[in-house]
C-alpha positions as CSV (number, residue, x, y, z in Angstrom):
1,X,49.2,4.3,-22.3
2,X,45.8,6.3,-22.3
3,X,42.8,4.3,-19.4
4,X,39.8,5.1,-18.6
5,X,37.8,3.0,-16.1
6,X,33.9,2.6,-15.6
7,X,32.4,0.5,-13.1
8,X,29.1,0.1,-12.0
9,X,29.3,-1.4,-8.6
10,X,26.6,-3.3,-5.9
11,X,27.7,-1.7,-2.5
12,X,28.8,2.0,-1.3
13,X,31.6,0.1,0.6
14,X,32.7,-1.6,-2.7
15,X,32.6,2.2,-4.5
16,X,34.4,3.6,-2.0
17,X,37.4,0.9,-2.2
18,X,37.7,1.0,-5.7
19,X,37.7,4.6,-5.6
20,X,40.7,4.8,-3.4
21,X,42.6,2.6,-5.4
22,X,42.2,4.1,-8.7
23,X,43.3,7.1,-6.5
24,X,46.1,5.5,-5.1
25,X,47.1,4.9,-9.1
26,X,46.8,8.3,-9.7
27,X,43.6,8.1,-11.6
28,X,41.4,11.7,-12.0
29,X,38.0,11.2,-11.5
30,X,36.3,12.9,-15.1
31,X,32.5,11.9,-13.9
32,X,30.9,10.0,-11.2
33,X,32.2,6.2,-11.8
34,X,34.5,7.2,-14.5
35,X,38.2,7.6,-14.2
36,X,41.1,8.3,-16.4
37,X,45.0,8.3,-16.7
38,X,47.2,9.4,-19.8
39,X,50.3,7.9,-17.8
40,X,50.3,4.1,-16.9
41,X,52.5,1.9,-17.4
42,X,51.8,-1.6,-18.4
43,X,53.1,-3.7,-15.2
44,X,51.4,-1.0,-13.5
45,X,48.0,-1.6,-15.2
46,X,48.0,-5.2,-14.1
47,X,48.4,-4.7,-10.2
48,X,45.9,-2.2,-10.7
49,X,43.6,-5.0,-12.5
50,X,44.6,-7.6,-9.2
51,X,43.7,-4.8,-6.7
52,X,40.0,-4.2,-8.1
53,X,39.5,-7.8,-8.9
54,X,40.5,-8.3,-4.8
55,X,37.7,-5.5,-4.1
56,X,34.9,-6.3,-5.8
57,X,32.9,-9.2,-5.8
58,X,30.8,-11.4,-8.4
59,X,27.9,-8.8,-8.8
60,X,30.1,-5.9,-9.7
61,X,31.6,-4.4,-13.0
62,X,34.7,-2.5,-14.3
63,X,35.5,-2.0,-17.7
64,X,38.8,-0.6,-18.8
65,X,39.4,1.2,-21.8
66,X,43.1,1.3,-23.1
67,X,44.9,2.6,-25.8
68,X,47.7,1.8,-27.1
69,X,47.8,-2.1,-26.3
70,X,50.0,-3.3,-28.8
71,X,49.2,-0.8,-31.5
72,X,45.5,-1.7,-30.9
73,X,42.8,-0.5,-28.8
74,X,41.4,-2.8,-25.8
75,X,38.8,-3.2,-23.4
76,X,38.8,-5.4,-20.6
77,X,36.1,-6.7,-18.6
78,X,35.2,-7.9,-15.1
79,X,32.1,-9.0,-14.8
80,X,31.2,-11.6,-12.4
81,X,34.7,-12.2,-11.1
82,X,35.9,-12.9,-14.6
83,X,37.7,-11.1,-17.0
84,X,37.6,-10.6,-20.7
85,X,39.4,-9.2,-22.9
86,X,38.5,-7.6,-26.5
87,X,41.0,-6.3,-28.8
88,X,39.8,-3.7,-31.5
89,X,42.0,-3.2,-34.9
C-alpha cells in the first residue's frame, strides 16, 4: 500500500519524534513535513498510527494519505487527539 504523511506539528521536540518514527518505518522524507512509503503493510500502518498518536499531543496534525484501502483511496486524520477517517470512491 502507497502512504504519504503530512503533519504540521506545535513543538520542535514533537517534529523531531515523529520524524524518527516514520524513519523507524522506513518512511523517505520527499519535503520538509512530508513522508512517503510504497511498501506498508496494513498491521504495520496501524502501530505506526498508535506510535504518532502516543507522540503528539491535542494541538498537532498528521494526515495520512493511502492508497489502496480496500480498493479505495483514504485519508486519515489526527487532529486534536482524534482520528477521522475519509474514504474516497
Amino acid at each position: 500500500m502507497f502512504v504519504s504523511v503530512v503533519y504540521d506539528l506545535s513543538s520542535d521536540d514533537t517534529k523531531q519524534k515523529v520524524k524518527e518514527i516514520l524513519i523507524f518505518y522506513r518512511f523517505k522524507e520527499i519535503v520538509k513535513n512530508v513522508f512517503e512509503s510504497d511498501s506498508i503493510q496494513e498491521n504495520t500502518l496501524k502501530r505506526l498510527k498508535r506510535d504518532i498518536d502516543r507522540a503528539t499531543d491535542h494541538f498537532d496534525k498528521v494526515r495520512f494519505y493511502q492508497y489502496p484501502y480496500e480498493q479505495q483511496f483514504v485519508i486519515s486524520l489526527l487532529e486534536k487527539k482524534k482520528w477521522k477517517k475519509i474514504l474516497l470512491r
